[in-house]
C-alpha positions as CSV (number, residue, x, y, z in Angstrom):
1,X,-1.6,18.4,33.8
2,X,-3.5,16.2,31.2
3,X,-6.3,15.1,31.3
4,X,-8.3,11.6,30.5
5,X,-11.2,11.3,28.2
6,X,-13.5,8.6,28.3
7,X,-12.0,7.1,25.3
8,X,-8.7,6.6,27.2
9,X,-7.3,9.7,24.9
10,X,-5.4,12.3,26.9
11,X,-6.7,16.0,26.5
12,X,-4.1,18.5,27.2
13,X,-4.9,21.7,29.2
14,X,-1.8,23.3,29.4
15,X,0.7,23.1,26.3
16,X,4.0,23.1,28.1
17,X,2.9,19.6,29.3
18,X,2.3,18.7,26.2
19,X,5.0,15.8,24.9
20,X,7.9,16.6,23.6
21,X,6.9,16.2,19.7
22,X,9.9,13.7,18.1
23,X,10.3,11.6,15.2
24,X,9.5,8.4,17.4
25,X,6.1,10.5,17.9
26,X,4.8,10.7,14.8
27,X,5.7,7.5,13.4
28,X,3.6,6.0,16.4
29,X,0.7,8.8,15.1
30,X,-2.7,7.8,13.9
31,X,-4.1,9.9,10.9
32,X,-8.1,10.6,11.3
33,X,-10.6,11.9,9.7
34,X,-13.0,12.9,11.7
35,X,-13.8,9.8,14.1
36,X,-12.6,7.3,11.2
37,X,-8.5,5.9,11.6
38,X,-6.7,6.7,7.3
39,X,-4.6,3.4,6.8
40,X,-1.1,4.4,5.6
41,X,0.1,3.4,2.5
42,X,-1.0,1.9,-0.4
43,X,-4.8,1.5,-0.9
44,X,-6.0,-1.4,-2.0
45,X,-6.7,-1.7,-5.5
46,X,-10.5,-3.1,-6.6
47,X,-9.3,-5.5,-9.0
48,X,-5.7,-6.9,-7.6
49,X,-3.8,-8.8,-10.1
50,X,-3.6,-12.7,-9.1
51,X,-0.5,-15.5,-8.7
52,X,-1.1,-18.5,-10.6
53,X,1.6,-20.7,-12.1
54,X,1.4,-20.6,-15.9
55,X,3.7,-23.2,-17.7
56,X,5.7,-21.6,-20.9
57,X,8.1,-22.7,-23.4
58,X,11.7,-22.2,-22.2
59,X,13.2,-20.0,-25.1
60,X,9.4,-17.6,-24.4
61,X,10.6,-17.9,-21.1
62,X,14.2,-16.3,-21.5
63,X,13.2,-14.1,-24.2
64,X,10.9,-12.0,-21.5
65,X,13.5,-12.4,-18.6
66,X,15.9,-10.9,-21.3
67,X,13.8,-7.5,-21.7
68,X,14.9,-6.7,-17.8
69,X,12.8,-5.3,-15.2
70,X,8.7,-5.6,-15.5
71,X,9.1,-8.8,-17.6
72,X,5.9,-10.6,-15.9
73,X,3.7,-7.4,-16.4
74,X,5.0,-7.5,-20.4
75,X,3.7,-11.1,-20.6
76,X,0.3,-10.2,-18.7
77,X,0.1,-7.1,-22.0
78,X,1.2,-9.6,-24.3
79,X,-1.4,-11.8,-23.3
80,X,-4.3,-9.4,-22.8
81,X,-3.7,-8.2,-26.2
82,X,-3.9,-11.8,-27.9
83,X,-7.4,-12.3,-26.2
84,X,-8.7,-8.5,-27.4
85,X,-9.0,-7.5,-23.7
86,X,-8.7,-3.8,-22.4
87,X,-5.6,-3.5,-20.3
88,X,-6.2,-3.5,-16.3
């Protein structure tokens, strides 16, 4: 029979009334470490890249659309580059 800690947490004494461990269970799961809750996912980066709306010549324009997938991060390079700045 389980049991409740103070933190509302359930602490099992017997295993075979443990729950039934499913996929539905761990998805609900929280990962710890210790007493601290891991985020899934990504982490956040320290320097995120921002939107802005940046005006450009049409045929500049179509030229990096052309080039396919990651055209945006292209002009970003392109730019850094111009002004001498390390890439980020």
């Amino acid at each position: 029979m389980p049991k409740k800690k103070k933190s509302g947490a359930v602490a099992w004494v017997d295993p075979d009334d443990a729950p039934e461990l499913t996929d539905e269970f761990f998805d609900r799961a929280e990962i710890r470490d210790g007493e601290k809750i891991v985020s899934r996912g990504r982490p956040p980066l320290l320097n995120p890249k921002q939107a802005v709306k940046l005006r450009l010549d049409a045929d500049v324009l179509a030229a990096y659309r052309k080039t396919g997938r990651g055209w945006q991060t292209r002009i970003n390079a392109a730019s850094g580059k111009a002004r001498r700045l390390k890439a980020g």
